[in-house]
C-alpha positions, 0 to 999 in steps of 0.5 A, spaced: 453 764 136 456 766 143 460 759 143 463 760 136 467 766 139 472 762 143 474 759 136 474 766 132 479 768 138 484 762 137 484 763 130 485 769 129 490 769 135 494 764 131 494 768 126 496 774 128 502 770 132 503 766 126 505 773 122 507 778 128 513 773 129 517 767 125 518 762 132 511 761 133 510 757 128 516 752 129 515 745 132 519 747 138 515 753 140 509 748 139 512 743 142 513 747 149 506 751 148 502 744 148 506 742 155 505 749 158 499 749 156 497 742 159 497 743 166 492 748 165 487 744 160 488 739 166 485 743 171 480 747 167 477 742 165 475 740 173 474 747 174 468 746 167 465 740 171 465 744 179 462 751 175 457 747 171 454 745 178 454 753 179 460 751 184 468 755 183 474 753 186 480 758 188 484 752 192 486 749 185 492 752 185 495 750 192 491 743 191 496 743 185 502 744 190 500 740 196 499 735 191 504 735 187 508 735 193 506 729 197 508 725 191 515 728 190 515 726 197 512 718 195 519 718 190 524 721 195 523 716 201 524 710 196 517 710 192 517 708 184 515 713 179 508 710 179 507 710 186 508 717 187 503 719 181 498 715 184 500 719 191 499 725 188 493 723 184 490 720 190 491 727 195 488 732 189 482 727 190 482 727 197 483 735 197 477 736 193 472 730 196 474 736 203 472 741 199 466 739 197 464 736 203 464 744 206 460 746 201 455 740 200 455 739 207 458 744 211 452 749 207 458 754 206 458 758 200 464 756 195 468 762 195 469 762 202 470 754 202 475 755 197 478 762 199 480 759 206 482 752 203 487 756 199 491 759 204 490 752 208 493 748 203 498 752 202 501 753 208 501 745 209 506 744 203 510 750 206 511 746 213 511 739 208 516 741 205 520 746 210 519 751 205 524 747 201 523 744 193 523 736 194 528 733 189 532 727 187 526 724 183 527 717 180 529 719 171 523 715 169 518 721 173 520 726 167 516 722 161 510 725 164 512 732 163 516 732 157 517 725 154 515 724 147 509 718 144 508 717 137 511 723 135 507 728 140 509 730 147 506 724 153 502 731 156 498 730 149 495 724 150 495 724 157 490 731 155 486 728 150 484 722 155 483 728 160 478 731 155 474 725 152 473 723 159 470 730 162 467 730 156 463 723 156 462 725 164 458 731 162 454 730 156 453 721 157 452 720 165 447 721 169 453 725 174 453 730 168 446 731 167 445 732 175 451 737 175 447 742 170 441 741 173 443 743 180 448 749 176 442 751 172 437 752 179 439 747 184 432 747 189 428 745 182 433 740 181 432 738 189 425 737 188 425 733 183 430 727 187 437 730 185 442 729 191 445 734 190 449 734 197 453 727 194 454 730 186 456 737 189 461 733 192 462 728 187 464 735 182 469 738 187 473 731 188 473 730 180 476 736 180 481 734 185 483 729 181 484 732 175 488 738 179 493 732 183 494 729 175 495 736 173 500 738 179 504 731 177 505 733 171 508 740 173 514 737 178 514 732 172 516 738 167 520 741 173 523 734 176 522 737 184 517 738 188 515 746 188 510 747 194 510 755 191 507 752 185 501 754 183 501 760 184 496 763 181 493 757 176 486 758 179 485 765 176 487 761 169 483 755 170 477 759 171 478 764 165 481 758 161 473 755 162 469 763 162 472 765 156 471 757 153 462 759 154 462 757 161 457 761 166 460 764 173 452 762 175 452 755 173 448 751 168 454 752 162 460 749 159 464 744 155 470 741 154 471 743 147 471 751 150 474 750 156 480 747 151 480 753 147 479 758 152 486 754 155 489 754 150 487 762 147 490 764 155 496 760 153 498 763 146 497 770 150 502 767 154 507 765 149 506 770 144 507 776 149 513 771 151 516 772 143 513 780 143 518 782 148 512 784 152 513 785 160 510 778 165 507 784 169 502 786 163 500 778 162 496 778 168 494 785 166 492 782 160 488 775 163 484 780 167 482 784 163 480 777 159 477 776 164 472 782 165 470 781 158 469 775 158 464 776 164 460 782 161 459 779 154 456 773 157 452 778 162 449 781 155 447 776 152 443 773 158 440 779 158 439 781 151 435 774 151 431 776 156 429 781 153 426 778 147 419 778 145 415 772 150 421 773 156 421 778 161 427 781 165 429 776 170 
């Protein structure tokens, strides 16, 4: 019952904006929501795998732009738009590979990895960039954020293909199962031949990689290089994935939630954009998501410990 909430959420959210205001429901304001929202899909969904094996990544958002930043750059000094698509791609997984290896090998809890890679992160965009956005992109870059196939936005298709292979990631390859089962008790699956070193970093470069696409994707949409962006997007992805059923413990989630989470994060953004409602509140209001979030999976852990035949952990 716990993961049908999420949809109950989003439908009902729907609902609400659908009648709180006649532009939701116009193509254009559609439109922009799947692009704004895209970003954040791309990189909650590397935060579902890195959280599944019971790891978390505070540095997604300057991975994002360092990353996008490094293939701005590529495009600046000569490099076609493919070139630097795949730069950027490139440099989210060598930034998560980096992070997983402070985890897995360096023995280090994730919040500290990730809490300093933020900040180093950052500051190697800003001395990039000399604390200026990277611009004079090739035209053809834009198709990325906002050009249109069949009809629907490029990020659409560009999302779906993210989801169905995160998703065939988790639930049909030995990596998926090995990361649930070192997020569910990661000494069991130790001792029963997991190697947990080489897949808890093989989670935070696919998550990485993700984030480089998804930091392409956002100089796409603004056509510069921006090494202040991200700002923020970690607290969003991690929502986007405890709001969508996942566990801060490790060992719970899936595409299908962190999509709706995402998108449930998104539709608060863009509603409260119609309502008037102050940006200084959303945040207040993603936080408060947030704590909530939180506490009901904490109840329910332990109202199911609780039952007849468990004991209280």
């Amino acid at each position: 019952m716990h993961r049908f909430w999420p949809f109950l959420t989003l439908i009902m959210l729907i609902l609400g904006l659908s009648l709180g205001t006649d532009s939701f429901l116009r193509p254009e304001n559609l439109t922009s929501v799947i692009r704004q929202t895209a970003v954040i899909n791309i990189m909650a969904l590397g935060m579902t795998v890195i959280m599944v094996a019971g790891g978390i990544d505070l540095s997604v958002g300057s991975m994002m732009a360092l990353s996008g930043l490094l293939g701005c750059l590529v495009m600046q000094n000569g490099g076609g738009a493919g070139a630097g698509i795949a730069a950027g791609v490139a440099a989210g997984l060598v930034l998560g590979t980096l992070n997983g290896l402070g985890v897995s090998r360096l023995r280090i809890n994730p919040f500290i990895v990730t809490l300093g890679a933020m900040g180093i992160y950052r500051g190697l965009a800003l001395i990039a960039s000399d604390g200026l956005p990277v611009q004079n992109l090739p035209a053809g870059f834009s198709f990325l954020g906002e050009g249109r196939l069949l009809g629907a936005p490029f990020v659409l298709w560009v999302l779906v293909a993210c989801a169905a292979g995160v998703h065939i990631l988790l639930e049909r390859t030995r990596m998926g199962r090995y990361a649930f089962a070192i997020g569910s008790n990661p000494e069991a699956a130790y001792y029963a031949g997991v190697p947990v070193a080489f897949h808890t970093t093989a989670v935070y470069a696919v998550g990485g990689l993700l984030v480089g696409l998804a930091g392409m994707i956002e100089s796409s949409r603004l056509m510069t290089g921006q090494p202040t962006a991200g700002q923020g997007y970690e607290l969003q992805a991690i929502a986007a994935v405890v709001i969508g059923g996942g566990s801060l413990r490790g060992g719970e989630g899936s595409v299908i939630g962190t999509l709706t989470g995402a998108f449930i994060m998104g539709l608060l953004a863009n509603g409260s954009d119609l309502l008037g409602i102050s940006p200084y509140l959303q945040q207040a209001i993603i936080g408060a998501v947030i704590v909530l979030a939180v506490f009901a999976d904490e109840w329910r852990k332990r109202a199911a410990a609780q039952r007849p035949g468990r004991s209280e952990p």
